[in-house]
Structure formats: C-alpha cells, structure tokens
N, C-alpha and C positions, 0 to 999 in steps of 0.2 A: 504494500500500500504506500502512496505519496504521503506523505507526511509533511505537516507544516508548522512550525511554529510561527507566532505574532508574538513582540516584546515591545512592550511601548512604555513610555513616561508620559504623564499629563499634567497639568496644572490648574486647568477648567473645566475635564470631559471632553474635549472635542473629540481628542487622539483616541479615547477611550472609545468611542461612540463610531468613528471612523473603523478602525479595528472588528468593531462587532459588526458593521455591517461588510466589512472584507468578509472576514470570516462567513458570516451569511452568503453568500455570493458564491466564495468559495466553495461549501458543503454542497449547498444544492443547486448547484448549475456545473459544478466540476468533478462532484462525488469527493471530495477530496477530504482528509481527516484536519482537522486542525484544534490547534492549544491555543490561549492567548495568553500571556503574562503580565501582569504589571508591575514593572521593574521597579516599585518601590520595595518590593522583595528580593533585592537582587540577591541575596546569598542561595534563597530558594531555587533561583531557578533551572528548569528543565537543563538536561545534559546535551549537548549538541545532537551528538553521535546519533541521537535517536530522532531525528528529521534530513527532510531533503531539501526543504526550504526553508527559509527565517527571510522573516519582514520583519522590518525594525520601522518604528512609528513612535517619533517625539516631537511635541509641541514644543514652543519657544517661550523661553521666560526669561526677558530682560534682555533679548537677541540672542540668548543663548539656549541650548539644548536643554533638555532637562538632565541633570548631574549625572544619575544613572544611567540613563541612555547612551551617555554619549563614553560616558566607562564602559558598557557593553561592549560598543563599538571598537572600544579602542583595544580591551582585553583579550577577545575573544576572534580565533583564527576559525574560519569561514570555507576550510582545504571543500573542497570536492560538493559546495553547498548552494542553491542558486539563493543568493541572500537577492532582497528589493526594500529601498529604503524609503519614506515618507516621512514631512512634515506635517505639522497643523501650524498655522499660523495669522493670524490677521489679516499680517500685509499679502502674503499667496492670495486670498479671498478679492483682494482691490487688483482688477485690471491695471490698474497703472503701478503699481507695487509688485505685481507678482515679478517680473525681471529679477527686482531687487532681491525680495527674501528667497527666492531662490538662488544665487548669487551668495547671498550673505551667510544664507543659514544652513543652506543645504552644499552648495558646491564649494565653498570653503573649506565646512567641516570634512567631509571627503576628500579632499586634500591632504590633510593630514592624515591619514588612514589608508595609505594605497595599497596595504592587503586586503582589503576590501573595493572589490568589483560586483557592483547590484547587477542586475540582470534587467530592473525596472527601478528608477525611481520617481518621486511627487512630490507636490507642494498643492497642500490643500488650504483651505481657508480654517478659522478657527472663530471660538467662541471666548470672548471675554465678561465678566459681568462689569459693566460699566463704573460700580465702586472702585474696582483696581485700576482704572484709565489715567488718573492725575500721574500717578507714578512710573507709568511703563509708556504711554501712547506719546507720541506729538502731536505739533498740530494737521499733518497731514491726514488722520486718520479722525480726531475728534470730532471737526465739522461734519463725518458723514456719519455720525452715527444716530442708533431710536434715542431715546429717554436711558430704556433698562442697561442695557451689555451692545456691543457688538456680536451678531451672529454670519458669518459671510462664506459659511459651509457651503458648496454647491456638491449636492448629491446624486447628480450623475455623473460629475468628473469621481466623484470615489466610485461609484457602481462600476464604470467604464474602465478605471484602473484595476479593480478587483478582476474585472473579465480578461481583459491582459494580464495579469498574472495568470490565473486560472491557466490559460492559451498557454504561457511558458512554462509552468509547473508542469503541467499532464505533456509534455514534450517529453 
C-alpha cells in the first residue's frame, strides 16, 4: 500500500484545516492511506521508514515557519521519499502578494535545505483572527481586511493541489 504521511505546524488552523482536506482528497479519490501529525508533538512523531510520501505543511508566524516544522525539515533525510511541501499564509491568499510569500517563505527556506527535493510544492492562503493583526500584518494587508480575522483560503487551489499529489503519489 502507498503510504503517506502529512506533518504540519499551525498557529491559527489554517494549515490544520488545509491538511485535513489533502488528506480527504487523498483517501477517497486516490485510495490512498494517510496519517496526519501535528508537529507540536514533534518527539512523537511517526518513523519515516514507514511511508512513501511526507507532505510537510506550515503556516507562517512573524514571516517565519512554524519552529517545528521547519526542524523537521531540517533534521530529517527524505532518501528514497517523494516529500511535497506547503504553506499557509496570508500574503499567498492576496494576488499581489503571492510572488512574495512564496519567494520569502517558501523558496528561501528550501534553500537552505537542498537535501530536500519536493516533488510538489504550495502557497496557500491563511487565516488570521484579526486580534493578532497590530503585531504581525502591515499596512498592505490591513486595509483589505472584514471586521473579524482575515480569511483568504481558496479551496480549490488546495483541492487541485491535493489531486496532483494524488497523480504523483499513485505513480
């Protein structure tokens, strides 16, 4: 059987929320098994050896990875594994932004990391609740936001991503 793990850091749910409908996607449109983890367990987590694929999925907090996640990445050798890696993030969610936090937060951190070659990776949008915004957002983002949080997920780019994996996994 394919085997998958999902390992993800959150700070809001998005990544969490994201994950769980991969995984959905996954199961019943590719037959495929899958785990998810959340790497605030990291000493828990599942043993490599026993998958063929790992999706790695962390949101951004303060432009940066979440702690865990991006130790996963860095610890952990990938030999013989088709990894695909995903963010969540705000700025991914704004058309005019996404360049950037892809650039910043995704193809950066992969840089330092070049034993690690994804097979797929993303930049999805994220969810913040509007409380945390004085401290993290600037003013590019504040102006376009409701009352509550920003939410600027678009859930067919993750449905659409999940199906490309799906495609490369069952390869």
């Amino acid at each position: 059987m394919n085997e998958t793990l999902i390992v993800f850091g959150t700070r809001y749910g998005a990544t969490t929320e994201a994950c769980a409908e991969i995984q959905k996607i996954l199961e019943r449109e590719f037959k495929l098994h899958v785990e998810i983890w959340d790497l605030k367990d990291y000493r828990a987590c599942p043993d490599l050896s026993d998958f063929d694929n790992i999706i790695i999925g962390s949101g951004i907090e303060y432009g940066k990875w979440v702690e865990n996640t991006e130790k996963y990445l860095k610890e952990n050798k990938f030999t013989d594994k088709k990894v695909a890696i995903f963010i969540s993030s705000s700025y991914a969610g704004e058309e005019d932004l996404y360049d950037y936090a892809k650039k910043n937060f995704l193809d950066k951190v992969l840089e330092k990391y070049p034993h690690v070659q994804p097979v797929a990776q993303a930049a999805f949008g994220g969810r913040i609740p509007k409380k945390e915004l004085p401290n993290i957002a600037d003013e590019r983002l504040l102006g376009r936001l409701p009352e509550f949080q920003i939410d600027n997920r678009d859930w067919d780019k993750v449905r659409d991503w999940a199906r490309e994996l799906g495609n490369i996994f069952t390869q």
